[in-house]
Steps between C-alpha positions, in 0.01 A plus 500: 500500500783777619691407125157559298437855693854586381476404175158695519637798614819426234188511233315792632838690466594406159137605386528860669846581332359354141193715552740761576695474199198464255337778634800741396516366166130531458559907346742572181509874522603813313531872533603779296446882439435745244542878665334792274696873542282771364708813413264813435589691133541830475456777210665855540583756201671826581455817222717782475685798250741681465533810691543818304493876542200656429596545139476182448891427483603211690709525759858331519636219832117537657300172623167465281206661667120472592400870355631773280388874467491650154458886375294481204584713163370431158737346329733303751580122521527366851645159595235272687569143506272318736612120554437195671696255633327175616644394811782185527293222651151613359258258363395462125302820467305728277626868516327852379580826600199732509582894370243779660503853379310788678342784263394249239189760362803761453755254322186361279492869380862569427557143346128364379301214572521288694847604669722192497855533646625374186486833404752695662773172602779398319628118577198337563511181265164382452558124482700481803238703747190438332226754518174381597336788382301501839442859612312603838431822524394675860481881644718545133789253620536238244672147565693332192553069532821357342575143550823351480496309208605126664473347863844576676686261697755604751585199696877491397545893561408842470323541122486933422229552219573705225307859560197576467661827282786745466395883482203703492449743266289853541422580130648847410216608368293534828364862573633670828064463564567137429794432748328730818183206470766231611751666700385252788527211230616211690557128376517236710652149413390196728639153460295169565592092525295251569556114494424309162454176715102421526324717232378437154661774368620868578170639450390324780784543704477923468106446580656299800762769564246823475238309690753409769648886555114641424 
């Protein structure tokens, strides 16, 4: 009787261990990972000219500026050069620069109408900053579209756009009337970028972009 309880227990022990064993192998697992980094883009332009004297005459060893003054006579050529530069590390965009000029019922009368810019700039090359021919008109301040004529990409660097123009030009042959009904003429140059990533095209990116600002 005492060898067949030892053997029994001998048994019972051999049975716990292989249950023991078996029950580890009873799982073949596996584990692995697959981390997602989300960066956020970015698009940023800069626009500038070159500063000049108010006779229009550039001046020499002087960083670019934001604003020039200019003394108007009939006659005289003065350098204006607005021009973008779309930011190093900007996203795939579409770019316009929008041109409004105040006394717009006064310059219809000295150069017809409608009064386009085109008139009185030297530079501007058509097929490069393409007019939209979109004019708004309010409290006789008019707003002129040109679109850049292809998406711009600066994620390798800095890309500077060619400008929008050169010069402007006051015809000689405006009247000393003429020239006191825009003695306050100012024109005003604004640059815009907005990301080509998730729209159709750039029409419906600017309605995004005009919507967006309001």
């Amino acid at each position: 009787m005492k060898k067949l309880k030892v053997l029994g227990l001998s048994l019972c022990a051999v049975l716990l261990i292989a249950a023991s064993v078996l029950g580890t192998l009873a799982y073949l697992t596996a584990q692995d990972t697959v981390t997602n980094t989300f960066t956020v883009g970015q698009v940023d332009i800069t626009l500038d000219e070159t500063k000049v004297t108010p006779d229009g005459v550039p001046v020499e060893g002087v960083p670019r500026v934001k604003e020039n003054n200019y003394h108007l006579i009939p006659g005289m050529t003065y350098v204006k050069d607005p021009t973008m530069t779309v930011v190093k590390g900007s996203e795939k965009s579409y770019v316009r620069m929008l041109v409004t000029i105040n006394r717009y019922e006064e310059l219809t009368a000295i150069f017809g109408t409608p009064f386009l810019p085109q008139y009185f700039v030297s530079g501007w090359d058509k097929d490069v900053w393409v007019s939209t021919e979109k004019i708004n008109v309010e409290a006789n301040t008019a707003t002129y579209e040109f679109r850049y004529y292809e998406t711009v990409d600066a994620s390798d660097g800095d890309i500077t756009l060619d400008a929008l123009f050169d010069t402007i030009t006051l015809p000689g042959d405006v009247t000393g009337a003429q020239l006191k009904t825009i003695s306050d003429l100012e024109i005003n140059v604004v640059g815009h970028a907005i990301q080509k990533a998730g729209f159709d095209d750039e029409n419906a990116a600017w309605t995004a972009f005009d919507a967006q600002i309001g």
